[in-house]
VMD Tcl script that builds the backbone (N, CA, C; Angstrom):
set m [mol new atoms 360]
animate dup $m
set s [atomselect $m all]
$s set {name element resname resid chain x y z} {
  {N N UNK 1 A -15.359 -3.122 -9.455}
  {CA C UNK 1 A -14.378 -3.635 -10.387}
  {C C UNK 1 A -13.456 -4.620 -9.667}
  {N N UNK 2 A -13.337 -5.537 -10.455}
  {CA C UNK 2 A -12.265 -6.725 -9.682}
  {C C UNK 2 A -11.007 -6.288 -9.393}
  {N N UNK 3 A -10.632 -5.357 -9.725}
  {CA C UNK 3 A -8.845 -4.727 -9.420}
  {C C UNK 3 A -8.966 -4.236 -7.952}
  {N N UNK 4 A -9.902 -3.633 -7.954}
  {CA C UNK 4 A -10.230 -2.502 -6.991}
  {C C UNK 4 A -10.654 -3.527 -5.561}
  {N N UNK 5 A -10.993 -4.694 -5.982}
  {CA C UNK 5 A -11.303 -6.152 -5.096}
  {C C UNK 5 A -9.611 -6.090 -4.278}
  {N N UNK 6 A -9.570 -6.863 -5.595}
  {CA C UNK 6 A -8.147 -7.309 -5.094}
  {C C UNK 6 A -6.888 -6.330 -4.384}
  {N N UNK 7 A -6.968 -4.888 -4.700}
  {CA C UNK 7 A -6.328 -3.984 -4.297}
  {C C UNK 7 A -6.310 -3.732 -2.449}
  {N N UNK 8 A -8.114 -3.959 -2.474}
  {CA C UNK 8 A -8.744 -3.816 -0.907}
  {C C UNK 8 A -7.989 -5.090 0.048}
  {N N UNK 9 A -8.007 -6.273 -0.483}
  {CA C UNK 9 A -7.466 -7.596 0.105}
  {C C UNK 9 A -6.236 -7.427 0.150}
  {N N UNK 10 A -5.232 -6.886 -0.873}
  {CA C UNK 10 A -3.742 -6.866 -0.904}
  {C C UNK 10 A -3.528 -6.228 0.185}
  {N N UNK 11 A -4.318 -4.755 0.451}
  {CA C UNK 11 A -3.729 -3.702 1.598}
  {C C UNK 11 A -4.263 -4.258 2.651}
  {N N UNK 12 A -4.846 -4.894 2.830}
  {CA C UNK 12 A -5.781 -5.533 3.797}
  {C C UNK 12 A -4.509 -6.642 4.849}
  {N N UNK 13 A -3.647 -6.922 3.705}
  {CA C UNK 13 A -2.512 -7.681 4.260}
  {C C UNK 13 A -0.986 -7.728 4.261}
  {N N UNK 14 A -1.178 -5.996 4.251}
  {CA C UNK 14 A 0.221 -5.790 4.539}
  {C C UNK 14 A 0.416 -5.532 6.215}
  {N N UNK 15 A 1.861 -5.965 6.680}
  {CA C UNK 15 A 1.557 -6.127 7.810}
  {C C UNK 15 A 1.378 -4.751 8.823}
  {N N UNK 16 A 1.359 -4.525 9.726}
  {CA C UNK 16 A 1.905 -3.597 11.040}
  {C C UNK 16 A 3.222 -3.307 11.027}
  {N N UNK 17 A 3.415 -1.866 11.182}
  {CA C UNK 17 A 5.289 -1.653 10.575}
  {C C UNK 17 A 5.577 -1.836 9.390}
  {N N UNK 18 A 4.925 -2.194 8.692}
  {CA C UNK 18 A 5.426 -2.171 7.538}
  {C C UNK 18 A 4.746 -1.107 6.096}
  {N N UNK 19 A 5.381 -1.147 5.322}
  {CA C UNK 19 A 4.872 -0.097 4.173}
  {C C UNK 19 A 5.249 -0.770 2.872}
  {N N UNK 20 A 4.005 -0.753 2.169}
  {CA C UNK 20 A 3.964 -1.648 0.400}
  {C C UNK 20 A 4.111 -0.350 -0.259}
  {N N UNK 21 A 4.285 -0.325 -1.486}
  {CA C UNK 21 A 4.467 0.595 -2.206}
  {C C UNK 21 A 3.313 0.189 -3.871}
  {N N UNK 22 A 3.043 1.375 -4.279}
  {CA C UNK 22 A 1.860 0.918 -5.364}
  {C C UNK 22 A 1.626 -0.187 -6.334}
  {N N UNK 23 A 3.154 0.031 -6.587}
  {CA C UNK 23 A 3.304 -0.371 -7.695}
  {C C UNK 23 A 3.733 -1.905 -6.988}
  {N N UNK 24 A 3.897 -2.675 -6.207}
  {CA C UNK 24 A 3.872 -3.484 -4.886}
  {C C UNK 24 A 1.993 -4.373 -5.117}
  {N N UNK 25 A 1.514 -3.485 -4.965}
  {CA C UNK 25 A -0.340 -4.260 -4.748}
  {C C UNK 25 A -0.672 -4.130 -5.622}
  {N N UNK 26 A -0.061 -3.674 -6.816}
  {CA C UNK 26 A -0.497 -3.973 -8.334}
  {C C UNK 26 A 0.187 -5.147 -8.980}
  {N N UNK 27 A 1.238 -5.300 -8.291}
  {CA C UNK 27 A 1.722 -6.764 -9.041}
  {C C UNK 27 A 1.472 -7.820 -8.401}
  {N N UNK 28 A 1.318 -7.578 -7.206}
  {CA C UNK 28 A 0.629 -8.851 -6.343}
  {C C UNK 28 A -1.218 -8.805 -6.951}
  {N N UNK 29 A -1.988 -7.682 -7.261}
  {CA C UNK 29 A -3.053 -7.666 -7.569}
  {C C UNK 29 A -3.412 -8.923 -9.215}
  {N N UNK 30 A -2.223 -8.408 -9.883}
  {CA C UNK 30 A -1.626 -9.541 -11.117}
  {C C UNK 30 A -1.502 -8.352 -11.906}
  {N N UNK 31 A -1.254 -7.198 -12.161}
  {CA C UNK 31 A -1.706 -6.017 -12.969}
  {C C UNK 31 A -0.226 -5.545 -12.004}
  {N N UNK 32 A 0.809 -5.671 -12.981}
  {CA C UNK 32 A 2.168 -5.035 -11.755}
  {C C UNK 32 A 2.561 -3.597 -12.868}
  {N N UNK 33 A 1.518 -3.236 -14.079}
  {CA C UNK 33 A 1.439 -2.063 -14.719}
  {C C UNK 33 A 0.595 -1.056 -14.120}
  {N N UNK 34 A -0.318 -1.346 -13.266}
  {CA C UNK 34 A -1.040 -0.604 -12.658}
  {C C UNK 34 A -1.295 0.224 -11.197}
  {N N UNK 35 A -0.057 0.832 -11.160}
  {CA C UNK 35 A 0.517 1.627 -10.191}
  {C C UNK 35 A -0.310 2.535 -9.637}
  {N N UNK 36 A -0.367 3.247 -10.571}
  {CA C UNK 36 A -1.705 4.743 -10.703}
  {C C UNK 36 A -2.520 4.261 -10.687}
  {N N UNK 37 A -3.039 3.391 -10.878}
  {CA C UNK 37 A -4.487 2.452 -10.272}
  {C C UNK 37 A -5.190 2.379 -9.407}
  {N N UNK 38 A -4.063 1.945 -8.529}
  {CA C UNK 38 A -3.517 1.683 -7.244}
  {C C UNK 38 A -3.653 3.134 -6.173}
  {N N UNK 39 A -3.214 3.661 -6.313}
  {CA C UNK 39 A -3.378 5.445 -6.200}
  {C C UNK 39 A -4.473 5.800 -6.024}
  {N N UNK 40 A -5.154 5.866 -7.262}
  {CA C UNK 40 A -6.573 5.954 -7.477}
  {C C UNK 40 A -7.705 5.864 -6.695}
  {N N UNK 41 A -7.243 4.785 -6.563}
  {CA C UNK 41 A -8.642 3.262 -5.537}
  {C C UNK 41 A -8.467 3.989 -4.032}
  {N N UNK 42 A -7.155 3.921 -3.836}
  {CA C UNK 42 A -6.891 5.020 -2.280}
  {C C UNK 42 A -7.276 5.572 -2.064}
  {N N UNK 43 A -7.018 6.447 -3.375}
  {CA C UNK 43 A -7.351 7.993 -3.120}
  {C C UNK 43 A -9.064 8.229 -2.807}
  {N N UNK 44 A -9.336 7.633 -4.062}
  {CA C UNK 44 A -11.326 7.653 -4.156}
  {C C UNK 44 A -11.783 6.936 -3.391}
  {N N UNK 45 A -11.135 6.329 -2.253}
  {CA C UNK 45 A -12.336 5.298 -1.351}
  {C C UNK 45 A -12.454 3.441 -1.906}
  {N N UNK 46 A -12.016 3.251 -3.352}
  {CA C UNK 46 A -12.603 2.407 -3.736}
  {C C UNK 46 A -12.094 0.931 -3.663}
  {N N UNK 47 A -11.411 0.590 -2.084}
  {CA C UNK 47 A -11.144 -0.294 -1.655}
  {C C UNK 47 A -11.875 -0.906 -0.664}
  {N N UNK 48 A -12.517 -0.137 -0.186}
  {CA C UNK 48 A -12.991 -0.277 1.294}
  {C C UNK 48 A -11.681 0.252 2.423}
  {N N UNK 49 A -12.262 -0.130 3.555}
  {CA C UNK 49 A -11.565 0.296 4.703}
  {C C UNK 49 A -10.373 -0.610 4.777}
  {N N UNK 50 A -8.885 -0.261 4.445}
  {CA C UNK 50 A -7.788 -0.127 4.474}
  {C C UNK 50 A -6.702 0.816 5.086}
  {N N UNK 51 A -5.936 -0.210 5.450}
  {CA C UNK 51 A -4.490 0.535 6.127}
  {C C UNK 51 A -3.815 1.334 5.074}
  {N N UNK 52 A -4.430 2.432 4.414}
  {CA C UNK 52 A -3.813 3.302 3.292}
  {C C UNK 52 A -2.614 3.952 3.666}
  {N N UNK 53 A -2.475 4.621 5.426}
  {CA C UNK 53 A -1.344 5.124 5.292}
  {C C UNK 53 A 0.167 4.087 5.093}
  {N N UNK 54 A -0.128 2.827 4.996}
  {CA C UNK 54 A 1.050 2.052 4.535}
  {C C UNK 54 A 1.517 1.393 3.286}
  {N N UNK 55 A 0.682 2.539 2.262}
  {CA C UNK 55 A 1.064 2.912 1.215}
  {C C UNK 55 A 1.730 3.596 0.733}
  {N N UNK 56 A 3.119 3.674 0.216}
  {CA C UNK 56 A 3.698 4.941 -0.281}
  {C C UNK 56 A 4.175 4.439 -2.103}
  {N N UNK 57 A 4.825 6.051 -2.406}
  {CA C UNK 57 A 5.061 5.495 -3.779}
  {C C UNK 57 A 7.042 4.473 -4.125}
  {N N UNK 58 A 7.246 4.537 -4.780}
  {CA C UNK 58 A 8.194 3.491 -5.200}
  {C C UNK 58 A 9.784 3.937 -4.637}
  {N N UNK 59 A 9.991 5.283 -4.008}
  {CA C UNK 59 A 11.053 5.641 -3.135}
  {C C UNK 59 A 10.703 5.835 -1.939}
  {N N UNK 60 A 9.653 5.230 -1.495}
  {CA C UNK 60 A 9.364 5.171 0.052}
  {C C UNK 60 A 8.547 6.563 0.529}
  {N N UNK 61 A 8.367 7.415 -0.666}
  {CA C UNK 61 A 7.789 9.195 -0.314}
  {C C UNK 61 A 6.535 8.842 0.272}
  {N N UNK 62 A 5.794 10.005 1.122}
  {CA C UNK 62 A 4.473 9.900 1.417}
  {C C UNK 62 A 4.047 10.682 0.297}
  {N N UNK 63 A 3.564 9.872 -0.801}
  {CA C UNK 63 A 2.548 10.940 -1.812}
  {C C UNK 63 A 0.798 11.166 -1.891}
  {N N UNK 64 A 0.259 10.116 -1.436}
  {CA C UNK 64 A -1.091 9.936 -0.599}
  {C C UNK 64 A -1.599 10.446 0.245}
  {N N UNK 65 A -0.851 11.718 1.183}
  {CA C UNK 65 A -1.102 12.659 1.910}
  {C C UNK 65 A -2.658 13.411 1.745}
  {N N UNK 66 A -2.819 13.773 0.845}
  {CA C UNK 66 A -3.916 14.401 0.592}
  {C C UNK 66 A -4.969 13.793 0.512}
  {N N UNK 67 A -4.876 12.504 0.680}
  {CA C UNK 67 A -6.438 11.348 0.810}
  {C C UNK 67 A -6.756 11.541 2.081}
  {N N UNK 68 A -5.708 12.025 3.807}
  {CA C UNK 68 A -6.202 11.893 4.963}
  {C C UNK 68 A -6.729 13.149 5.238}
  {N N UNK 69 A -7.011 12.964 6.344}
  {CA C UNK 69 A -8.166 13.723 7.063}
  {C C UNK 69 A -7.348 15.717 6.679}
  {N N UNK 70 A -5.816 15.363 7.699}
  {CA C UNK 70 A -4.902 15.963 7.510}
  {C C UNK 70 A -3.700 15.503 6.583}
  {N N UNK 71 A -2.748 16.862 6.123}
  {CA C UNK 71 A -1.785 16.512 5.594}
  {C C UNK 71 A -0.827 15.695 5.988}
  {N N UNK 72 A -0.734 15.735 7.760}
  {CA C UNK 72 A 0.161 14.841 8.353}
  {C C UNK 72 A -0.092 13.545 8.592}
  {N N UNK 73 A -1.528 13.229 8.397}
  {CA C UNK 73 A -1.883 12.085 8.804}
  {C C UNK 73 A -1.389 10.917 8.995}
  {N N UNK 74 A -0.658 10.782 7.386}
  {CA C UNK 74 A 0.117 9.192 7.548}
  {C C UNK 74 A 1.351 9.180 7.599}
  {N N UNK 75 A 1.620 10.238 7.951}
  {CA C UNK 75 A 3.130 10.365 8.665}
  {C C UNK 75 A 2.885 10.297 10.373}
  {N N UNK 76 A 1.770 10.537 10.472}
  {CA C UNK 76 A 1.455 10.139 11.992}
  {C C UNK 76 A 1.334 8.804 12.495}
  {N N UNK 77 A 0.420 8.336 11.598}
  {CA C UNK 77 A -0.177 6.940 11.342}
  {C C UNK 77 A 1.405 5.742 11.251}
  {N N UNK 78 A 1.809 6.250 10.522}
  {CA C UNK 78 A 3.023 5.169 10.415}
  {C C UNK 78 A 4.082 5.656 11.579}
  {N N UNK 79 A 4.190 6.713 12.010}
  {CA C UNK 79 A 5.420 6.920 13.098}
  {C C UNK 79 A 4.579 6.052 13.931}
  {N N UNK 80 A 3.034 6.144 14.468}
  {CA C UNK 80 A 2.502 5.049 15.276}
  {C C UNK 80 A 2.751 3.885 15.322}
  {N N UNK 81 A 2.777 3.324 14.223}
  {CA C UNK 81 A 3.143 1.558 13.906}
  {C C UNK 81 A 4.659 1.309 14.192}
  {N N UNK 82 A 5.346 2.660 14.878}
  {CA C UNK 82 A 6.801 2.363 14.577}
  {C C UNK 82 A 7.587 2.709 13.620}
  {N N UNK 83 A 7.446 3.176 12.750}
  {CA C UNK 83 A 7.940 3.348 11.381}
  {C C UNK 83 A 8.768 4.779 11.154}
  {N N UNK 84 A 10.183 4.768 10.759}
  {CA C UNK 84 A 10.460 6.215 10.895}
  {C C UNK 84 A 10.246 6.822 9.940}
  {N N UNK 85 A 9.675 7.928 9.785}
  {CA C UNK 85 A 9.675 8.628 8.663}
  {C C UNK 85 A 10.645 10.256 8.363}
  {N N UNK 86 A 11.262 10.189 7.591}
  {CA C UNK 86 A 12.149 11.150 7.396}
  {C C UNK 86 A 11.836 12.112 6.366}
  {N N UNK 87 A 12.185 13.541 6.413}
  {CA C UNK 87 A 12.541 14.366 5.325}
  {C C UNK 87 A 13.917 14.601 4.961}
  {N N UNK 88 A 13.683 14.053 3.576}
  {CA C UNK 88 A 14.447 13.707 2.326}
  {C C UNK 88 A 14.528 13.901 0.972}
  {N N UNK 89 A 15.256 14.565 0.085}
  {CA C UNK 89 A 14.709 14.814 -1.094}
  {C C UNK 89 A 13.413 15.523 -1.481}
  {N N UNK 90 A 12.933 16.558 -0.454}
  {CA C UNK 90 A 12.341 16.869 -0.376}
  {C C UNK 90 A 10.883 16.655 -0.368}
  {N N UNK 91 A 10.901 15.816 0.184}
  {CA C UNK 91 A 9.424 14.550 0.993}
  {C C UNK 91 A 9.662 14.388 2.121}
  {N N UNK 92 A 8.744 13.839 2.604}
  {CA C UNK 92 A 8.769 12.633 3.705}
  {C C UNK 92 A 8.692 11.582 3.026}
  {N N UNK 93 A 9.815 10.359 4.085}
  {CA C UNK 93 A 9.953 9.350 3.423}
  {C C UNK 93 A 10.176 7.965 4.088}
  {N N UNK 94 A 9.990 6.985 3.808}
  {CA C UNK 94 A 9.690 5.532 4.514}
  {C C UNK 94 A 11.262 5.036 3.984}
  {N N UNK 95 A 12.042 4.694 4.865}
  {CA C UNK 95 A 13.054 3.677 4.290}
  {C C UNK 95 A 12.738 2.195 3.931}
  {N N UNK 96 A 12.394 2.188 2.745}
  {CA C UNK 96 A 11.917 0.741 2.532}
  {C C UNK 96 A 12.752 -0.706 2.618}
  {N N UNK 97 A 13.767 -0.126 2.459}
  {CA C UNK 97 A 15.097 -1.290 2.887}
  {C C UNK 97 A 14.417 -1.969 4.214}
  {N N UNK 98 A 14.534 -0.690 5.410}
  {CA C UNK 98 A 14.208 -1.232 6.351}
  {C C UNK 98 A 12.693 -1.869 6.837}
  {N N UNK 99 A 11.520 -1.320 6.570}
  {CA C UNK 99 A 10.533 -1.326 6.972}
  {C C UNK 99 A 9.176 -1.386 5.589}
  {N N UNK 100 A 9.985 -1.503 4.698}
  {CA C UNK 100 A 9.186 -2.081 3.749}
  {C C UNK 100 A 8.670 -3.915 3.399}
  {N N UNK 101 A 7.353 -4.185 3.077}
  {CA C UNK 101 A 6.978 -5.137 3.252}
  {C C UNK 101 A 7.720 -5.879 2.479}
  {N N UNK 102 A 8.406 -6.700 2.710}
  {CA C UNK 102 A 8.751 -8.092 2.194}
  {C C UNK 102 A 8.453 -9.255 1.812}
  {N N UNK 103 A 6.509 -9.295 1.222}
  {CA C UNK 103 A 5.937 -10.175 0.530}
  {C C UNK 103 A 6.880 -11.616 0.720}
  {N N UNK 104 A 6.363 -12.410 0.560}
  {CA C UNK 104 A 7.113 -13.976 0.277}
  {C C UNK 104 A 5.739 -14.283 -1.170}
  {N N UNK 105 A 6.981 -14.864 -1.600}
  {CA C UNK 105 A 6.356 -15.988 -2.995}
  {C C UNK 105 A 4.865 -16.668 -2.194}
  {N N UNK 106 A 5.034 -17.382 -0.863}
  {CA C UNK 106 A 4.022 -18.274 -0.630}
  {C C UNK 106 A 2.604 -17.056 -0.166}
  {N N UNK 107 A 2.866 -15.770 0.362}
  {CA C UNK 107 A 2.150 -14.919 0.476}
  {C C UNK 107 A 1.219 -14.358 -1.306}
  {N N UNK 108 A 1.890 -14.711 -2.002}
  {CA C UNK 108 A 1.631 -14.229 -3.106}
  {C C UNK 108 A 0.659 -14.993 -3.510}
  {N N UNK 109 A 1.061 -16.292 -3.479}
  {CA C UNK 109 A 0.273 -17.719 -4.173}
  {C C UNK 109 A -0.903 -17.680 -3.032}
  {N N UNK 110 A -1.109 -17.391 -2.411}
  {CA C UNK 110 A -2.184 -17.290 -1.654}
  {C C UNK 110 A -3.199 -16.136 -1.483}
  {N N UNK 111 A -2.663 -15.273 -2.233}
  {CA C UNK 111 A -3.528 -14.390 -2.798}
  {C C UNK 111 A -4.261 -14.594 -4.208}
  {N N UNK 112 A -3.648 -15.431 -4.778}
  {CA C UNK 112 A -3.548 -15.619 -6.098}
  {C C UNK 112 A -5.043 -16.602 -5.815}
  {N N UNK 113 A -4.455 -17.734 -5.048}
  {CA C UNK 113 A -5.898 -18.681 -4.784}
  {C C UNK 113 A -6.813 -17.946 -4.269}
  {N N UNK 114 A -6.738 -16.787 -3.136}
  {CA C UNK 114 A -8.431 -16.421 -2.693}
  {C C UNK 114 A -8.764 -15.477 -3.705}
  {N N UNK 115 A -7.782 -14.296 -4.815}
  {CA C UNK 115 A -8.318 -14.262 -6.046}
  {C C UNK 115 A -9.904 -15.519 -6.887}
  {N N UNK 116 A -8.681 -16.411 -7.203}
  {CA C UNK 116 A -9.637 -17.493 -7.531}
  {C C UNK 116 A -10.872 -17.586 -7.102}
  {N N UNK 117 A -10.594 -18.045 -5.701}
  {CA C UNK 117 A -11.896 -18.644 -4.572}
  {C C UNK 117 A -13.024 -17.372 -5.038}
  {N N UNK 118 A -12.505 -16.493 -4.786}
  {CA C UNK 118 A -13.649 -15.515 -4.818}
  {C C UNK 118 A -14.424 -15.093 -6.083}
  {N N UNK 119 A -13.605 -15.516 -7.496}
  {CA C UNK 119 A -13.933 -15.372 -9.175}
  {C C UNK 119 A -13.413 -13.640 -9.635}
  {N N UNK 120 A -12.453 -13.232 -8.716}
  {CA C UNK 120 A -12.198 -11.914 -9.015}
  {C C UNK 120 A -10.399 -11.985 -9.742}
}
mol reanalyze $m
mol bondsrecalc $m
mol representation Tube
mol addrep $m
């Protein structure tokens, strides 16, 4: 499915240290309703090989936990890249202020064209 394309390429380019959030690679995907989508594709594999643990949901929580190997996984995975992760509100959690990806407009439009390029 072409979402599930574009989902693989979005995560594909978020950076090191940093963390997108779902609802994040669904609007860059062009589908910014398709959050749980987004989730989905993670969860089931159906991106290809992606930096999943620098996915979280829309308050920075680790809710994707249960896609890794272990429960801790991408709380491991991201303390690796640098990234602090805290318990909060009863999660673990990514401060996205700090260490959340910060897309640029020209990052966007350039997804938008290899969208194109590719007919997806």
């Amino acid at each position: 499915m072409d979402f599930y394309e574009r989902a693989g390429i979005v995560c594909r380019k978020i950076p090191r240290g940093r963390a997108a959030t779902y609802g994040q690679i669904a609007l860059l995907c062009g589908r910014p309703r398709n959050a749980r989508q987004v989730g989905y594709a993670l969860n089931r594999g159906k991106v290809g090989e992606v930096p999943a643990h620098r996915v979280v949901n829309a308050k920075g929580q680790l809710t994707g936990a249960a896609a890794f190997e272990t429960f801790e996984m991408q709380k491991l995975l991201l303390e690796g890249e640098g990234i602090e992760v805290n318990f909060r509100e009863g999660a673990w959690q990514v401060d996205l202020k700090k260490y959340g990806w910060k897309h640029t407009l020209q990052e966007a439009l350039e997804l938008e064209g290899e969208f194109r390029e590719r007919g997806i």
